[in-house]
N, C-alpha and C positions, 0 to 999 in steps of 0.2 A: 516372472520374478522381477521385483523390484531394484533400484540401484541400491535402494538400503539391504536388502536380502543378498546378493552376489556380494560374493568374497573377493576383500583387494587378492592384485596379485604381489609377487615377492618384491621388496623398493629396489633391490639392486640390478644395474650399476648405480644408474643414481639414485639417491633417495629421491621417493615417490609416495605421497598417500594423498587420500581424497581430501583429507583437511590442506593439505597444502594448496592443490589444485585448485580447490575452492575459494581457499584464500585469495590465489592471485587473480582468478575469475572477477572475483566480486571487487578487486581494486583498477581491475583495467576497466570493470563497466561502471567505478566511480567514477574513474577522469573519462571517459567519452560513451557513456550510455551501453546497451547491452549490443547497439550494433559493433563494439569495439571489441566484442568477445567472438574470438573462434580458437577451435582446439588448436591453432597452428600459433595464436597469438600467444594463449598460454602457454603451450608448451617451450617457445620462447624465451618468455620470461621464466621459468623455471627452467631454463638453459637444457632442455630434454628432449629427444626425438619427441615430433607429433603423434608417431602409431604408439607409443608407452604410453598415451593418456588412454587409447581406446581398450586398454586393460583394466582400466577404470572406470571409465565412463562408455555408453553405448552412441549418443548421441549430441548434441547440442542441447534437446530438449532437457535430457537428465540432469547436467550440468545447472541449466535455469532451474532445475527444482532442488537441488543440491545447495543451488546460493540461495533461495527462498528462503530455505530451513535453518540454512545458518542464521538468515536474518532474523527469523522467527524468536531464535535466541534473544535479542534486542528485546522483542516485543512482549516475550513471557515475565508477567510479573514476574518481581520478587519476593510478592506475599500474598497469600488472596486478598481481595479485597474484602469487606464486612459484608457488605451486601448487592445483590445482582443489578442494581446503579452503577453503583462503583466502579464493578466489574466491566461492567460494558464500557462505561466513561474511560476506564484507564485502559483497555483492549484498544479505544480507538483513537487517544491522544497516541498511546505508546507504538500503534502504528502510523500514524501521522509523521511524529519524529523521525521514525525509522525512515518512512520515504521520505524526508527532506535531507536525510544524512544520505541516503542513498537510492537518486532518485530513481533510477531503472526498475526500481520496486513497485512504483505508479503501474507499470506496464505490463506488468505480471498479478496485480492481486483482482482478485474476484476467480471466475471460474474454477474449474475443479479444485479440489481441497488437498493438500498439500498431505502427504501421507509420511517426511517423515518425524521423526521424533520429538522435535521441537514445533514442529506444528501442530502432531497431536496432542503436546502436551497444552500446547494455546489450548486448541478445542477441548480438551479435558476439562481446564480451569474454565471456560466459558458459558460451558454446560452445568458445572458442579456448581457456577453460582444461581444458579435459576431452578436445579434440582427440587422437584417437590412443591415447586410455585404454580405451575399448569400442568395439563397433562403434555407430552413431549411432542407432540404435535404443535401448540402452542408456542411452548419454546423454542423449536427449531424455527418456526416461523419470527416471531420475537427478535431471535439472532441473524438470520436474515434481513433483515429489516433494516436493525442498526448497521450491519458491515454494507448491504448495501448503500449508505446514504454516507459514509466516513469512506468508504472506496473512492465515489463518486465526488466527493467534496476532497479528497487529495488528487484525483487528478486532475480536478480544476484547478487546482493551486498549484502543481507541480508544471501544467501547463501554461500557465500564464507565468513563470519565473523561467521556462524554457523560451517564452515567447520576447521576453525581456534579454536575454540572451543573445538570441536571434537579428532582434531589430537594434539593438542596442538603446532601445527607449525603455524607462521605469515607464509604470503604470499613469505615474504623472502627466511624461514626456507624452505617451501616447496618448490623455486623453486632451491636453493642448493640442497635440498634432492634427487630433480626429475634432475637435471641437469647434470650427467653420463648418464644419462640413452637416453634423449633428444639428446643431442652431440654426441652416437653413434647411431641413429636412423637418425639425420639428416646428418651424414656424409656418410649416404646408397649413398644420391642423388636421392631420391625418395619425397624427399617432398623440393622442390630447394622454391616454393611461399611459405611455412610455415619460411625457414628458413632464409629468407631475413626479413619476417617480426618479428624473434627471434634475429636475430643480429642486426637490424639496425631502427628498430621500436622505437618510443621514449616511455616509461612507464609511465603513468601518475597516478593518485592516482582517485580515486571511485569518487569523488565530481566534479572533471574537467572534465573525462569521462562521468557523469551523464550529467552536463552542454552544452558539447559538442556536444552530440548527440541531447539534446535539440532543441538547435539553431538550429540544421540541419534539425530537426523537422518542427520546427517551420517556417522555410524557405520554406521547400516544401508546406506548409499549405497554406502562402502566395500568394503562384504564384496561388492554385488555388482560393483561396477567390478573384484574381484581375481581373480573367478569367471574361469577360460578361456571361452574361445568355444565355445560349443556344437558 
């Protein structure tokens, strides 16, 4: 039985439900990442014995797919898009967003698929736009494809603004700090393809690059969604 399938128990004494819990879940792993969440922390902040949340919830894990789903919320359009481009392009900015506004979300997306309701409803819209385009083998591959490459390119990006953080150098700061260092390594003559694309590469900023590789995504998806059926 799933967390969505089990029945809350009664809120009293104090008021209690899984929306609440969730809520303050997902704001404690705002300000300090998902290692800031434990059932003792929440139940804290909702001013409530720790053992009343496990009435709730069964473990830690359930909790992280509990705050997925909420977030999944975020990510579900608000209208389909026209066509299975679109669809995918707006699935993977609107998760992008989502993990910049909440970044603990980097750290949770990809493997298994989120079963509840607001995630199935993602997967619904995301299937329903591709419907009848390939046979379904095609498509699940298709969407695999793009989330894998929008997964991957947000937690590059969510990792390099956690690294920014960390060191307290922008991306600037750091490549002044690292650039003696780089200038005599690549005047060895041992990395000639690194250092053509260190001189003469143009630098673009995380949203163009996210966008870019999209498209190119999305291009190769293309050719094979147009392929006949074998």
């Amino acid at each position: 039985m799933t967390v969505w399938d089990r029945p809350e128990p009664p809120t009293r004494p104090v008021p209690l439900d899984r929306n609440r819990i969730v809520a303050a879940a997902i704001a404690l792993a705002d300000e300090g990442g998902l290692e800031a969440v434990s059932v003792r922390k929440v139940a804290a902040r909702l001013n409530a014995g720790p053992m009343r949340l496990y009435g709730y919830i069964s473990t830690k894990e359930e909790l992280f797919d509990l705050m997925v789903d909420e977030v999944q919320a975020e990510i579900l359009p608000e209208e389909q898009p026209g066509d299975w481009r679109e669809a995918l392009r707006t699935l993977a900015h609107r998760t992008r967003h989502a993990a910049l506004r909440h970044e603990w979300l980097a750290d949770l997306l990809g493997g298994r698929p989120t079963l509840g309701p607001n995630g199935l409803a993602v997967a619904e819209s995301t299937l329903a736009a591709l419907d009848g385009l390939a046979d379904i083998d095609t498509v699940m591959r298709a969407v695999e494809t793009v989330s894998a490459y929008y997964n991957g390119a947000i937690r590059r990006e969510i990792a390099n603004l956690r690294a920014e953080r960390a060191t307290g150098l922008s991306k600037r700061d750091w490549q002044r700090a690292s650039g003696p260092h780089i200038t005599r390594m690549l005047a060895t003559g041992r990395f000639p393809a690194l250092s053509k694309a260190v001189h003469d590469g143009t630098e673009v900023d995380a949203e163009t690059s996210f966008t870019t590789g999209l498209d190119w995504i999305l291009d190769a998806v293309a050719t094979r969604l147009a392929r006949p059926p074998a």
